[in-house]
Structure formats: C-alpha cells, structure tokens
C-alpha positions in Angstrom: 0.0 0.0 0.0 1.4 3.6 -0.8 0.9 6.5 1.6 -1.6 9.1 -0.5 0.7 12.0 -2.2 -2.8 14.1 -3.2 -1.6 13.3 -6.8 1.0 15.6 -6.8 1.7 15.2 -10.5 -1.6 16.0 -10.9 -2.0 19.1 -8.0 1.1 20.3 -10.4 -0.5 21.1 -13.2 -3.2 22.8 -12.1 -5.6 19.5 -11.9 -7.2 18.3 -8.7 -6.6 14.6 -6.9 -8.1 12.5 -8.5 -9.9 11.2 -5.6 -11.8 14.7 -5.5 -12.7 14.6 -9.2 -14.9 11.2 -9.5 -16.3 11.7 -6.0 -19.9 11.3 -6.8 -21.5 13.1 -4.2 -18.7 16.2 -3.7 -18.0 15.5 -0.4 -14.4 15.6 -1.0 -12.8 19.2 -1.1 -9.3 20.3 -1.7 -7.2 23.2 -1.4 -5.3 26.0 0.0 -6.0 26.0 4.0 -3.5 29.3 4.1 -5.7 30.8 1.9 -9.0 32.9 3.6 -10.7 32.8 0.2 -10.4 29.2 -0.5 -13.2 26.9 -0.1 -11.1 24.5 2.4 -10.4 27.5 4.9 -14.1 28.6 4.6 -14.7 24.9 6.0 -12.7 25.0 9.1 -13.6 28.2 10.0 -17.7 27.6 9.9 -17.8 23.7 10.1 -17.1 21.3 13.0 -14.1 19.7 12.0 -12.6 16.5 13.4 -8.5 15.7 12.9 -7.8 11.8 13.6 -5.0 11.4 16.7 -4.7 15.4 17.8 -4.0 14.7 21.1 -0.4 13.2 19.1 0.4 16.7 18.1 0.9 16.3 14.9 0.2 18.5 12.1 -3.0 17.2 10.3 -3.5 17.7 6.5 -6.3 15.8 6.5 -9.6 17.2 8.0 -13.2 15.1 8.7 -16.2 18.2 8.7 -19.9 17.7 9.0 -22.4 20.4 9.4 -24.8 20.9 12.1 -27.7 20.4 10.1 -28.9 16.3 9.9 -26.3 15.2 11.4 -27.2 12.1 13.5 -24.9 13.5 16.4 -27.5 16.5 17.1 -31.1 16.6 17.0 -32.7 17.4 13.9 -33.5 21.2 13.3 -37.2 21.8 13.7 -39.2 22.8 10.3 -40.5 26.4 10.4 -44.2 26.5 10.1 -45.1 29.4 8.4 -47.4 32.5 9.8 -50.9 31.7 10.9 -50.9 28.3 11.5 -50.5 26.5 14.8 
C-alpha cells in the first residue's frame, strides 16, 4: 500500500486529486487551508471539524467536517411553520 501524495503530479498542473474529481456526491474538497478565500479554509472556520489522533500533536493535512444540520450526532433542526398556523 502507498501513503496518498494528493496526486501531486496532478495538484502540479493545475488539476485536482483525482480522488476529488470522481467523488460522486462532492464531499471531498481540496485546497489551499493558508488561503481565507479558498473553499477548504471557509470549512474550518464555519464547520465542525474532526482531525484523527490530535492529542499526538501532529500537524494534520487531513480534515473530517460535517455540518450541524442532519447530522445524526445532534437533533434534527425543527421545520418552520409558516405565519398563521399553529
């Protein structure tokens, strides 16, 4: 088994991993974390983020996010009814 490289010859070019380009559902995102206008640092600043082993101390490149809304770790957020009924 090799250790993942986020296809660097491909991240060279100006391509994405590959893993992020056949994702079917788009829950794989990739980019610039130094960058406030990227997508990736949007994430960890307004999602709840989860790094594996971070009690190690080691400097995580990899990120787990979920958002608040249905996940199955928090209660599901009410619907609104609208005005007038009740």
């Amino acid at each position: 088994m090799e250790k993942c490289t986020y296809c660097l010859h491909r991240t060279r070019v100006g391509r994405m991993p590959a893993c992020v380009e056949v994702c079917p559902t788009g829950s794989r995102k990739f980019g610039n974390v130094l960058d406030p206008a990227s997508e990736v640092a949007y994430i960890l600043r307004h999602k709840r983020v989860y790094v594996l082993k971070e009690d190690v101390g080691t400097i995580p490149r990899f990120f787990y996010y979920f958002d608040e809304r249905g996940s199955r770790y928090h209660e599901p957020i009410a619907p609104v009814e609208p005005e007038g009924e009740a």
